[in-house]
KETORPA-742175 format. One record per residue (C-alpha): residue in three letters; x, y, z. Coordinates in pm, whole numbers, plus 50000, padded with zeros to 5 digits. Example, Ala and Ser with C-alpha at 12.3 -4.5 7.8 and 13.67 -1.06 7.14 Angstrom:
// residues 2
Ala512304955050780Ser513674989450714
***
This chain:
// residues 759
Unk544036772036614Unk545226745836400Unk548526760136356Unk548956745336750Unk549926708836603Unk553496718736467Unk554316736436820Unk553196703636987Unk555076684336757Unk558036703036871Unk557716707137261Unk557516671737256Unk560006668237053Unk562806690637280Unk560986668537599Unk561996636937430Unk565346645737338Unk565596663437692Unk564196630537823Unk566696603837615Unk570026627237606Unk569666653937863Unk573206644438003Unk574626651437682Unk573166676537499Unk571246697437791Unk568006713637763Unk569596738437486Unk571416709437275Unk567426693637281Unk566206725237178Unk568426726936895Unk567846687036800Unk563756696436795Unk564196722536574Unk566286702536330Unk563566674036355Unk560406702036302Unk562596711135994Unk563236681135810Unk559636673935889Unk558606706035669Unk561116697635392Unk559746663635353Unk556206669435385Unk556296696235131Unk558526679234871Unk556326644834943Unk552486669434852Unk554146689034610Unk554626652234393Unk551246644034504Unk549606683634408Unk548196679834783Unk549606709534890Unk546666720035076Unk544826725235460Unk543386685735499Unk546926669035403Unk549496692735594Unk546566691935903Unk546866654335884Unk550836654435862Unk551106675636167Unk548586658336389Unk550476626836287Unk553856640836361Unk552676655636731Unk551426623036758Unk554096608936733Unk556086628336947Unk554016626637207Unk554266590837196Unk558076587637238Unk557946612137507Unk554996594837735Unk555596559337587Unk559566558737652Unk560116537837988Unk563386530237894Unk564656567937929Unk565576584038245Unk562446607438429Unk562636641738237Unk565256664638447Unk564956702938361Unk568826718338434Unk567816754938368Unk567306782138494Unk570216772838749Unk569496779339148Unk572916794339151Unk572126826638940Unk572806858039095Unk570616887539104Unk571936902738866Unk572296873938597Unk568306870238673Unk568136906238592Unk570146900338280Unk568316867838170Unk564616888838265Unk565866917737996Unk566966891037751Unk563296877237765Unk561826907937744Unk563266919037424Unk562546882937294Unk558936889937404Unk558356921037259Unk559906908036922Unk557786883036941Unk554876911536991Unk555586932136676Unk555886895136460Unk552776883736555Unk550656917136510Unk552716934936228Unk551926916035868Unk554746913935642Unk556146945835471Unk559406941035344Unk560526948935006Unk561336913834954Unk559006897735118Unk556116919234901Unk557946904834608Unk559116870634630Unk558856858035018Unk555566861535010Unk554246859234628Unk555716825434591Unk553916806234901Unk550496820934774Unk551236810334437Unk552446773734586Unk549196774134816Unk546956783434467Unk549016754334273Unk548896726634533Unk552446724634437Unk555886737234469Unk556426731334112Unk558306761733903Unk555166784633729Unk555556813433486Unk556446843633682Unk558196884133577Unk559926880933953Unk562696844733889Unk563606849934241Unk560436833434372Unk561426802934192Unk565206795134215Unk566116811234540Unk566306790334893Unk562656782034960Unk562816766735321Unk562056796435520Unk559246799635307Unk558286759835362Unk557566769935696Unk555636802235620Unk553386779835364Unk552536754435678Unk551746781735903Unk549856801535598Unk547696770935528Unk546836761935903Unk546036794636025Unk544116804035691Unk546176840335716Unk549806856435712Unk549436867236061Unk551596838236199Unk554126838435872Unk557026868336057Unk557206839236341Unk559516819136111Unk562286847036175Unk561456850336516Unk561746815636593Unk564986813736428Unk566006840736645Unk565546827136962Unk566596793536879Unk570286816136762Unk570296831137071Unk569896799837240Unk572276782937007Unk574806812337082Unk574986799737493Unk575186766237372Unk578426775337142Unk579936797437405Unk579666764337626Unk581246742437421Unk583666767737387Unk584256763337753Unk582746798537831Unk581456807038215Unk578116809138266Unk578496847738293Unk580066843437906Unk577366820137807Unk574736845437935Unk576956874537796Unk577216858737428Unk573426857737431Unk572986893837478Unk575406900937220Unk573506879236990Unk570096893537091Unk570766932337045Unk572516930236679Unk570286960436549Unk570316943736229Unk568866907236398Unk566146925536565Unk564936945136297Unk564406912736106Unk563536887736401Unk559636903436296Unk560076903135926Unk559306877535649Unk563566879135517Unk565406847335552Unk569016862135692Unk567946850236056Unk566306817235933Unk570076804735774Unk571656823636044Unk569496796836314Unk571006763836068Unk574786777936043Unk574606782736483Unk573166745336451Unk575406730536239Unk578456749636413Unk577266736436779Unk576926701936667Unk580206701836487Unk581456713636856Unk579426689437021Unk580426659036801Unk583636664636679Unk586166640136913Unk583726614336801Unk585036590836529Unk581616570436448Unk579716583736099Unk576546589736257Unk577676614736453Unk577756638536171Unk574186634636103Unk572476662136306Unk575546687636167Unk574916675635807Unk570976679135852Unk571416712435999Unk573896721435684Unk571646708235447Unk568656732535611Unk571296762235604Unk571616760335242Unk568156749335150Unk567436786435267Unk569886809135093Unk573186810434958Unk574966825535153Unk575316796135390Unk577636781635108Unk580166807235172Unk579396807935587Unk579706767235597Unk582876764135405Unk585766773035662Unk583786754335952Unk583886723835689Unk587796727035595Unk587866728535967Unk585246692536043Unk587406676535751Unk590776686035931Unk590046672136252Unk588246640336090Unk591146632635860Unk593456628036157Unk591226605436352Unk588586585836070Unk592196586735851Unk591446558135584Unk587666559335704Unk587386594135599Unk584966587135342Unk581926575235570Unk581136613835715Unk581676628035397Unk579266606935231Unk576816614435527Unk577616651735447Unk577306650835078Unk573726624535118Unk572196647935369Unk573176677935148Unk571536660434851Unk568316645735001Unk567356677135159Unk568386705034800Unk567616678334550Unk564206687334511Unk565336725134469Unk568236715534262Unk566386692534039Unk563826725433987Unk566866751133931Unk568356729433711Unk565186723033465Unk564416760433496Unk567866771633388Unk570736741833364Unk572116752533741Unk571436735233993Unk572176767834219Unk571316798034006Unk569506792433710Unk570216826633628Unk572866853933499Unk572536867033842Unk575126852434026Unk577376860733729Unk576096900933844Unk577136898134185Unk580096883534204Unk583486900034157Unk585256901333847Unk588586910933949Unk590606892034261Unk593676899234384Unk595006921034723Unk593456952334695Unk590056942534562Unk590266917534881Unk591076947735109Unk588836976034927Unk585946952635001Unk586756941935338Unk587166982635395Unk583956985935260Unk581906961035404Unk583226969335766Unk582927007635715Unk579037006035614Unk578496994736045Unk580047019536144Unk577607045036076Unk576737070336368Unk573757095636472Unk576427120836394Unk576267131236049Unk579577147436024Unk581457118636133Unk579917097235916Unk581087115935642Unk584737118835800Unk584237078435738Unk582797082035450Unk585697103135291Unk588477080535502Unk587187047935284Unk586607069434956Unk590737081435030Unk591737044735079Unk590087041834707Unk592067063934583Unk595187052734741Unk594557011634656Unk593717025234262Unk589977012134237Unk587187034134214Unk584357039134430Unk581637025434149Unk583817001533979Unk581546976333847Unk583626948233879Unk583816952734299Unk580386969134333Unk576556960134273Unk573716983234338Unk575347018834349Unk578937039534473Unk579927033134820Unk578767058335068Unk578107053235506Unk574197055135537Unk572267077035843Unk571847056736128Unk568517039636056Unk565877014036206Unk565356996135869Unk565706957435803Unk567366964135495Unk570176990935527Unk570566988235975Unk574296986936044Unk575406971236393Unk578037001036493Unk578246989936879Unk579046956836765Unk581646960436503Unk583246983636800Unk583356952937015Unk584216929736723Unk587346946836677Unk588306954037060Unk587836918537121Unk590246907336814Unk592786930536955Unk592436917937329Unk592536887437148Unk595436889836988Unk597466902637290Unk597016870437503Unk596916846237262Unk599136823637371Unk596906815937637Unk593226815337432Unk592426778037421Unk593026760737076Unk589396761236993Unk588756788137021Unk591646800336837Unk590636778536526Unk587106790836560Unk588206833236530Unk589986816136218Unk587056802036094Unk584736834036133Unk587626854635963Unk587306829835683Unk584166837035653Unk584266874935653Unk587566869835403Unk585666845435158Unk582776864735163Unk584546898835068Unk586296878634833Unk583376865634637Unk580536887634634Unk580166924934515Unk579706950034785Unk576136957534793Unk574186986534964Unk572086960435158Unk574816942435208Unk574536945335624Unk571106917135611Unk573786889235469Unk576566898835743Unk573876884336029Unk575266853836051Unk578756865136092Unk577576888336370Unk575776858936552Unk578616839736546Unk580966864136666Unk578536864836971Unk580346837137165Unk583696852537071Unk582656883437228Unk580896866137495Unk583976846537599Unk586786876537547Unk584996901637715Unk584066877938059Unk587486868938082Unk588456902838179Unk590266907638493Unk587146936938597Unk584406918338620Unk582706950238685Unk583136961438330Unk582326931038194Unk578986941338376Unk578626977938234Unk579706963637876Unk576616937937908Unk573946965238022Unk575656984637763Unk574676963737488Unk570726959637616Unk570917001237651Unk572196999537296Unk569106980237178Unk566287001837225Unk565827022436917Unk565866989036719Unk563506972536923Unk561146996836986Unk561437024936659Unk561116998236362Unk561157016936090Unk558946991435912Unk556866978436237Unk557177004336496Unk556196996236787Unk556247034736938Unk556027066236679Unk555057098836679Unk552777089936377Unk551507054236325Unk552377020436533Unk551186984036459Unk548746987536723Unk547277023236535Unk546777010936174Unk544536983035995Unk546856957035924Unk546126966435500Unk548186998535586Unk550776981935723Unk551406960435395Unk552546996535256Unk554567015335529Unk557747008335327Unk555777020135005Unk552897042735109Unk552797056934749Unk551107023234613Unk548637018634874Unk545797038134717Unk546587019734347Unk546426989634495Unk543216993934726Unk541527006734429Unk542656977834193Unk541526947234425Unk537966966834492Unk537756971534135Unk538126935334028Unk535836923134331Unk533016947434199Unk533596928133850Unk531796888233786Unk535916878633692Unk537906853733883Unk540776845233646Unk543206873233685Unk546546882433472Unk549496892533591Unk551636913933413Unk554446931333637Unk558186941333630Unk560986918833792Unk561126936134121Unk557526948134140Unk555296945334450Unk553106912534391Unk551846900434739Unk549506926334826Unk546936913934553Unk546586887034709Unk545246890535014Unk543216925234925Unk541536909734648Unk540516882134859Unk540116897635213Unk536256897635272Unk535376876634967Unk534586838834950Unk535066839234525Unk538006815134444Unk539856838334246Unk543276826134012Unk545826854633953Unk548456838933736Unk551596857133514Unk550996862633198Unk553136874332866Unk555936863833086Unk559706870032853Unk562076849533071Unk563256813533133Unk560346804433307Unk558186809033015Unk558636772132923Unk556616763833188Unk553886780433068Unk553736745532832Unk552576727933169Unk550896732433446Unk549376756233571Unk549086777833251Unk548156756832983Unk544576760533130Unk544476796333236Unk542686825533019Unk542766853133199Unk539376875433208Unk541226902233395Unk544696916833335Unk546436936533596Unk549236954633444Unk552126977733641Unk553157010333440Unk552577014433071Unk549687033132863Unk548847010832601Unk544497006432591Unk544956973032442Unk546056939032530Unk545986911032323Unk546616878232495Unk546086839432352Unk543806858532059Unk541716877832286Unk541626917032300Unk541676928632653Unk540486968632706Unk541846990432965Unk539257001133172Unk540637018733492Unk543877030033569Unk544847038333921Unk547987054333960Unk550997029333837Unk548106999533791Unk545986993533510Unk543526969133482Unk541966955033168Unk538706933033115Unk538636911432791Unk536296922432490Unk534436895332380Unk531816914832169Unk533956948832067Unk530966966632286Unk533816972432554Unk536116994532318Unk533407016432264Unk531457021832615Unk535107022432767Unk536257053032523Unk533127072232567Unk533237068232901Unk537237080132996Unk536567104032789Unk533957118332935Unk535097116533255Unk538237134333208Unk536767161933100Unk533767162533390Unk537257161933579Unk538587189833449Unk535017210933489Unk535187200933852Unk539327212133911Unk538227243933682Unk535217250433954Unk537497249934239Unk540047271834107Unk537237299134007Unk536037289834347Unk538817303234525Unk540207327434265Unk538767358034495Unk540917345034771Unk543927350634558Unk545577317734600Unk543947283534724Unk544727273135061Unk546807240235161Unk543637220435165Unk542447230834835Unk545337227634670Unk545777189434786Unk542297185334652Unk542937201634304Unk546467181134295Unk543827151934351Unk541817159934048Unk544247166033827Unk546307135533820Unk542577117233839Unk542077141233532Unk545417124333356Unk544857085833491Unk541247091233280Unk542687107933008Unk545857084732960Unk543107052232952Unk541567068232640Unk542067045132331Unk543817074132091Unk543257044131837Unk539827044031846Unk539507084331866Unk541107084931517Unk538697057931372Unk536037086231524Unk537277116331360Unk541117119631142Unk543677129731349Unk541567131031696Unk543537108731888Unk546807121731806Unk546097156531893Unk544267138032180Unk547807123832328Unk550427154232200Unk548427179832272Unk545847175732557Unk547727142132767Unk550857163432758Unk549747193532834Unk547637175233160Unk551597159433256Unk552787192133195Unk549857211233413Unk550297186433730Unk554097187233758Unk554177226833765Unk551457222233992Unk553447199334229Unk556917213934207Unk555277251834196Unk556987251433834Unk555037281133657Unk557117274933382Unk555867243833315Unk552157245833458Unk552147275233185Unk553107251532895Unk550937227132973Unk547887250432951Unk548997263132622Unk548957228532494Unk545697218832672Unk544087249732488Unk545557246732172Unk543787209532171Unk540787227332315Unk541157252032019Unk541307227931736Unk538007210931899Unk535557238531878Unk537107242231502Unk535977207631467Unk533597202331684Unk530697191531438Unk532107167531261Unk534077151631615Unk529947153631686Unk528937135531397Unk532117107931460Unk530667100831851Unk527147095831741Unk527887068231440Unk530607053931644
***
């Protein structure tokens, strides 16, 4: 509900700039200006709280009633300005660009469907998308805090600006995937609005959207927490107002084109290397006509830069002495070697991976083609210096975010560039200097970065703004009939993307978003951790603890703590990193930390029992799957109820997966259900005995504990993987061990007695 005051605040922004420069800029060129205002307004607001800790629902409430307030104002209040004129849609549409502009809403709509009902569920977004505005809501502030995961401090943060104003208004995530959709229709609107100014029909303006709007790899994400379509939206702003103001020779009309670059790289690098040839371009064309005067739009560029990063640079830069990447990461993925054939091995490479097919043979035809030209340019497939993240290979065709290629666009891509090329002479000069510009782009890129499995999320904006390109080529065929088929083509093309989402399908043979509780949906890229993680937040809401420790790897899944261990419960619970080995561990000299003692840990992978943190001694008292949890010893009484009690229950466990086996032995074999079950029990039966402190079992009786963990743990590891994999070999060693422990037990079993009861 309250979330409505940043939409007002920009419809009434897009009416007022309709209102006071419709002649110029048009309803889209509005659209485009209210964005960049609703923007600016989330940068400041949350740099201006964050000084002020006020990071929090009263404040950002205020600020946004203020803002639409204000907006409304300058729309009703303006009698200066000409009445409001809407020029779209345009009476002179035909049928059939109705019918084209009706299928371009739908898939907007239905986008705009799976955002709003799907949660977020990306990789990234479970890590560091998400984790870092609940840990910015919980600290008031966008300060940096001691965290295992650096990429929720030092990468681009506004995409996530916005997701923290949305988070805080509407109390929940369910409005935070709108961030990407947004930025997808205002791209697609941005798109028309390029192909215009690139003197496109309105058949090509209409065209260029379509293009834009089935990129499998922009639809997949339009419903996801990423950023790729969020700096994607600020490059298509700051190349249509570099289009729409660059004959003028006055300074302030690079404002709204530095603003919008300024918002492009506030939200992820990439826009550094996207931005550049468009600037070499801008500087060009304002040399010749600012000449000596040069310097007043490059200072606007270079202020508007600073004003809007500075806050992120200043933080990157105390974190780790880089303003940009504090980290050795940058150093990781880009290339070590330049020259010719790195260039061309990686523009090979980065083209190939879209041109994946349903056809598995030809894929690998591809696949061996590019692993030939290898061969033939003298670099290998893996070399570390080109290549980040594995050896090149052409993917399945898939509906996921982070591995989609866009094969019916690359297809077009290059048809275009060769009808392109064929009458150039008579392509207009702009757009001849903008296919340039995008080549740059695609050349710098290639040039700079590793090639990356994932690499086809950070081509998105290239795609986008080969749109117009497209748009413009392919209407200026002589058959305007194909034009036609080559425009339904690309809606047909679509489909699977929009309705098969690997992550948030909308249609399955299994499970849709409209089929499963939006907690399963959190782990339909991960299903494996959903019952570890359900178990973990019900265990520590069934505990009187509110300060939980954090204690996870660097690309762990954080997020979903958060809202399971607070869905359904009004306790004001703290979950903080702790023992954190990295360069934000300084920070744990400040705040938030220097006040935190955890009475919870949560801790991913590892089997120690004991924890000791800022001289307390924290016991492991469940473990549930890859998560253990520990709850701090104040007394030493939890040691010794916690050992008695895994260890009794691990061997009830093993009593019960003994029953059912004699159960069933008549039957000769146990059935499919049965054997699920006993699976079940077993790795129970291991989780119980692995949180046994082998320590403590030695104090009990000499030698107990380390029989306890050679003999009987690995003989349980050794049991359930032959039980899996139907490995008798195995299964048959692990029994051996487990009775050889069971063995030395009964030999020992009065004085292991005599140990429990004076323990």
């Amino acid at each position: 509900m309250f979330a409505i005051f940043p939409l007002l605040c920009f419809i009434f922004s897009w009416l007022s700039f309709q209102k006071k420069q419709g002649t110029i800029l048009g309803w889209r060129g509005s659209f485009l200006s209210a964005a960049l205002i609703w923007g600016l307004l989330v940068v400041v607001s949350t740099e201006v709280l964050s000084l002020l800790h006020a990071i929090s629902f009263a404040p950002i409430l205020i600020f946004w009633i203020i803002a639409a307030s204000i907006a409304a104002a300058c729309f009703f209040l303006d009698s200066k300005s000409k009445p409001l004129i809407i020029t779209w849609p345009n009476p002179k549409l035909s049928l059939f660009e109705i019918l084209l502009l009706s299928c371009l809403g739908l898939i907007i709509l239905i986008i705009g469907l799976i955002a709003f009902t799907a949660p977020p569920n990306t990789w990234d977004s479970m890590t560091y998308h998400m984790s870092r505005v609940m840990h910015w809501i919980q600290n008031h502030s966008i300060i940096n805090y001691p965290t295992h995961i650096l990429r929720q401090l030092w990468l681009g943060p506004y995409a996530e600006f916005s997701i923290l104003h949305l988070h805080i208004l509407s109390g929940s995530d369910r409005l935070a995937n709108l961030v990407q959709w947004f930025s997808m229709v205002g791209s697609v609107c941005g798109v028309s609005f390029l192909a215009k100014q690139l003197n496109a029909n309105r058949h090509g303006q209409i065209l260029s959207s379509i293009v834009a709007a089935t990129i499998p790899m922009g639809i997949l994400q339009a419903s996801s927490t990423q950023n790729d379509y969020v700096v994607t939206f600020w490059l298509i702003c700051f190349t249509c107002f570099f289009f729409l103001f660059k004959k003028q020779t006055k300074w302030i009309y690079t404002l709204p084109m530095a603003l919008s670059l300024g918002l492009a790289l506030l939200t992820k690098g990439t826009a550094y290397i996207y931005a550049f040839p468009f600037m070499v371009w801008w500087f060009l064309a304002n040399l010749k006509t600012c000449r000596r005067q040069i310097w007043k739009p490059l200072l606007t560029v270079f202020l508007c830069i600073f004003i809007l990063n500075g806050g992120q640079y200043y933080r990157n830069f105390n974190l780790g002495g880089h303003i940009i990447s504090p980290t050795n990461l940058s150093k990781n993925v880009s290339n070590k070697t330049f020259g010719i054939r790195p260039l061309a091995i990686n523009v090979i490479r980065n083209a190939a991976m879209h041109c994946t097919t349903s056809f598995p043979r030809l894929n690998k035809t591809i696949e061996k083609t590019v692993l030939r030209l290898h061969d033939t340019l003298g670099i290998a497939p893996d070399d570390p210096r080109l290549t980040y993240g594995g050896k090149f290979l052409i993917p399945r065709l898939r509906t996921h975010e982070d591995h989609a290629g866009n094969p019916v666009h690359i297809m077009f891509i290059l048809i275009c560039i060769i009808l392109f090329c064929l009458r150039y002479r008579r392509e207009s000069s702009n757009l001849k200097k903008y296919f340039f510009s995008i080549l740059g782009c695609f050349l710098l890129f290639c040039l700079y970065i590793k090639w990356q499995p994932w690499h086809s999320r950070l081509h998105l904006p290239m795609f986008i703004l080969y749109a117009p390109f497209i748009g413009i080529v392919v209407s200026q065929t002589s058959k305007f009939q194909l034009a036609n088929i080559i425009t339904i083509f690309f809606l047909f093309s679509a489909k699977p993307y929009l309705l098969h989402n690997a992550s948030r399908p909308l249609f399955s043979v299994h499970n849709t978003i409209f089929s499963i509780s939006r907690t399963n949906q959190y782990f339909t890229n991960r299903p494996d951790l959903q019952q570890s993680y359900l178990n973990t937040s019900q265990y520590i809401q069934s505990i009187e603890c509110s300060d939980i420790g954090i204690m996870i790897g660097t690309d762990s899944w954080e997020y979903p703590l958060w809202p399971l261990i607070k869905k359904n419960n009004t306790k004001n619970y703290r979950l903080e990193h702790i023992e954190v080995n990295n360069l934000s561990l300084k920070k744990t000299e400040n705040y938030p930390l220097s006040n935190f003692l955890p009475c919870a840990i949560v801790k991913a992978d590892g089997d120690n029992t004991k924890i000791q943190f800022d001289e307390n001694t924290f016991i492991k008292t469940r473990k549930f799957h890859n998560m253990n949890i520990f709850l701090k010893d104040t007394s030493g009484r939890l040691v010794k109820e916690n050992l008695i009690y895994h260890f009794n229950r691990s061997f009830k466990l093993t009593q019960m997966a003994n029953e059912l086996m004699k159960k069933n032995k008549n039957n000769g074999s146990l059935d499919k259900k049965n054997t699920l079950r006993l699976i079940h029990i077993r790795r129970e039966e291991l989780n119980e005995a692995k949180t046994v402190d082998t320590e403590e079992l030695n104090n009990i009786y000499p030698n107990f504990g380390n029989l306890f963990k050679e003999h009987f743990v690995k003989g349980l590891e050794l049991r359930l993987a032959g039980l899996g994999t139907s490995n008798p070999s195995k299964y048959k060693h692990g029994e051996m061990l487990i009775a050889k422990f069971n063995l030395w037990m009964n030999q020992n079993k009065v004085g292991i007695a005599q140990g429990f009861k004076t323990y």
